[in-house]
C-alpha positions as CSV (number, residue, x, y, z in Angstrom):
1,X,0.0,0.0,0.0
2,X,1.3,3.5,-0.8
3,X,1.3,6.2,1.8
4,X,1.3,8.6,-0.7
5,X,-2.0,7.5,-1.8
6,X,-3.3,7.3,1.0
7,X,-2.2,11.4,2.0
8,X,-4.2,12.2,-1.0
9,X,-7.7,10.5,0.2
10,X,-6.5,12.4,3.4
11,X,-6.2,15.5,2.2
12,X,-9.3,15.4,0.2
13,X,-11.6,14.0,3.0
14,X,-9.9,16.7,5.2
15,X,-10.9,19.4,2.6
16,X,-13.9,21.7,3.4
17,X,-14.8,19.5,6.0
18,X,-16.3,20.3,9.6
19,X,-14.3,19.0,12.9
20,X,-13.1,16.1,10.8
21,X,-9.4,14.9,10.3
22,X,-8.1,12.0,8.8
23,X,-5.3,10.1,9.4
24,X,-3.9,7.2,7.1
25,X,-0.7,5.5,7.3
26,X,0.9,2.0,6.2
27,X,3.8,1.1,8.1
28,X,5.6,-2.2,6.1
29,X,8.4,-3.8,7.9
30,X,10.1,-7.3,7.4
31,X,8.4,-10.0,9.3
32,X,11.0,-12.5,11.0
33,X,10.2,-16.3,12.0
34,X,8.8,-16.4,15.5
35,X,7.9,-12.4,16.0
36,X,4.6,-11.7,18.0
37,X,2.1,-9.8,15.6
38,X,1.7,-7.9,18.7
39,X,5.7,-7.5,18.9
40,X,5.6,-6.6,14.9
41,X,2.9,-3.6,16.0
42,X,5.2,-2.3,18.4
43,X,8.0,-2.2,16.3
44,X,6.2,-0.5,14.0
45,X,4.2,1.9,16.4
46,X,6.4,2.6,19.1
47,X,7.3,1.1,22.9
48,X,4.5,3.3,24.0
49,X,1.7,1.3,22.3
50,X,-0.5,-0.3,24.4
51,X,-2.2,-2.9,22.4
52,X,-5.9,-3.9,23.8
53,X,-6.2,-7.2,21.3
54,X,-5.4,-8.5,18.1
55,X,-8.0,-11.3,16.8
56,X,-8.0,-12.9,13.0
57,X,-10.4,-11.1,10.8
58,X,-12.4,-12.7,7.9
59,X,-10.9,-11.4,4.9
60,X,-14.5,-10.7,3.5
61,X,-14.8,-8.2,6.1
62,X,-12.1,-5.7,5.4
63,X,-12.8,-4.2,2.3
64,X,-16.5,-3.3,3.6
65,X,-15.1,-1.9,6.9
66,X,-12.2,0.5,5.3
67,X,-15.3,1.9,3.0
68,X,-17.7,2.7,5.7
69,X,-14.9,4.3,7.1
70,X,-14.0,6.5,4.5
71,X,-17.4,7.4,3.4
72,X,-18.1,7.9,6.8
73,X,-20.7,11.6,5.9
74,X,-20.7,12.6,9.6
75,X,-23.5,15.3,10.8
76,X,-24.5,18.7,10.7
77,X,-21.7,19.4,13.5
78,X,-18.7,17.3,12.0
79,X,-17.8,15.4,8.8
80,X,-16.5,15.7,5.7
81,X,-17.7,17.8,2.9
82,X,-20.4,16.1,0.7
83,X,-18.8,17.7,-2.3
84,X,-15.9,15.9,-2.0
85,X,-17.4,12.1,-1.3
86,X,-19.4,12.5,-4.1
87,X,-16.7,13.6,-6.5
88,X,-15.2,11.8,-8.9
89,X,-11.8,12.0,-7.6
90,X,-12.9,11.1,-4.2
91,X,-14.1,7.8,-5.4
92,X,-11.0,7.3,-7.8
93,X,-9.0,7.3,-5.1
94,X,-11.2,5.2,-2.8
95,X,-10.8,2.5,-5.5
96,X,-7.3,2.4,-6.4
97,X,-7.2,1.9,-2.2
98,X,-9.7,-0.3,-2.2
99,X,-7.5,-2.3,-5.1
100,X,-4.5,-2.1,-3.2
101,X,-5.9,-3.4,0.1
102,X,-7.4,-6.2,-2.4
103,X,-3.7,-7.3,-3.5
104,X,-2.4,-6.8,0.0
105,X,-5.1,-9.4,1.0
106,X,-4.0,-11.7,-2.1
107,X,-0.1,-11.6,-1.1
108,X,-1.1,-12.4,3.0
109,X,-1.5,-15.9,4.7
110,X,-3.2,-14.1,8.0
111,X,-4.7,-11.3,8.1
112,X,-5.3,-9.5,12.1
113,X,-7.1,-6.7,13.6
114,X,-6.0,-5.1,16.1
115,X,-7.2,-2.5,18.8
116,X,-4.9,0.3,20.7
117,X,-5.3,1.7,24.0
118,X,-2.9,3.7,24.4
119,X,-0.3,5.1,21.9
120,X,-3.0,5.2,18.4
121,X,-0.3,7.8,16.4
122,X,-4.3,9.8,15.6
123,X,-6.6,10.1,17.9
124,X,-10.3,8.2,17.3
125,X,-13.4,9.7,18.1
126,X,-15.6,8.6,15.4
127,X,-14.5,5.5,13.7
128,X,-10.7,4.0,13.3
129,X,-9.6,0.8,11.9
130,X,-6.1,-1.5,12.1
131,X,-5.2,-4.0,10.1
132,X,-1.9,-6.4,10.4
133,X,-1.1,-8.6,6.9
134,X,1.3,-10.9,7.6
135,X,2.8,-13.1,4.7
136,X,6.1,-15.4,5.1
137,X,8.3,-12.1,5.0
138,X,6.4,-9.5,5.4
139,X,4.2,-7.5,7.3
140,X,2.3,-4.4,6.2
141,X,0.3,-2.5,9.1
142,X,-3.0,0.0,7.7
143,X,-3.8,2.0,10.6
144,X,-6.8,4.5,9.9
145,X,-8.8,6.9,12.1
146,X,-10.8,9.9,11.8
147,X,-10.7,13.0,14.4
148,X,-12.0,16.2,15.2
């Protein structure tokens, strides 16, 4: 997954919007025989991350979670502008990320979510989502949140 990709769905969801920040990041990092996924998360995260569980997710349940998330239209009070999530560049973008997390998926034999209780590098408030892939290898980390 490219970070750059994912500062431009950032930076659009963040445009014109009301109390509403997003944060995206992919940290990728070489996954060594016998490491914890929870050890992998720290490394990748920092000593200060407090991690509240990690659980196998169904891979059907990824793709549909990461879109609510980023179509997430808030209220009246906070949210992101309804210009921009129903633009065409807005859901360009949404795709190729979508795609991406599709071939990450492909490439992984486990797939985790995980929950933080202390140390998340964005602050939650309305929705946030983390996701460890783990192949032979590898191990790519898609963190998301979304602040005010």
């Amino acid at each position: 997954m490219i970070n750059t990709l994912l500062s431009k769905i950032s930076d659009l969801l963040n445009e014109g919007a009301l109390n509403y920040s997003v944060f995206l990041r992919t940290y990728e990092m070489v996954a060594r025989e016998g490491i914890s996924s929870s050890e992998l998360v720290c490394l990748a995260l920092g000593p200060s991350v407090v991690i509240n569980g990690i659980r196998n997710i169904a891979v059907t349940d990824i793709l549909p979670e990461i879109e609510a998330s980023l179509t997430y239209a808030g209220d009246s009070g906070a949210g992101p502008s309804a210009d921009v999530l129903n633009s065409a560049n807005f859901k360009s973008l949404l795709a190729e990320i979508l795609a991406d997390v599709r071939n990450t998926i492909k490439e992984s034999q486990r797939v985790e979510q995980f929950w933080l209780e202390e140390g998340h590098p964005a602050y939650p408030v309305f929705w946030d989502f983390a996701f460890l892939f783990r192949s032979s290898n590898k191990a790519v980390i898609f963190i998301g949140s979304r602040s005010d």
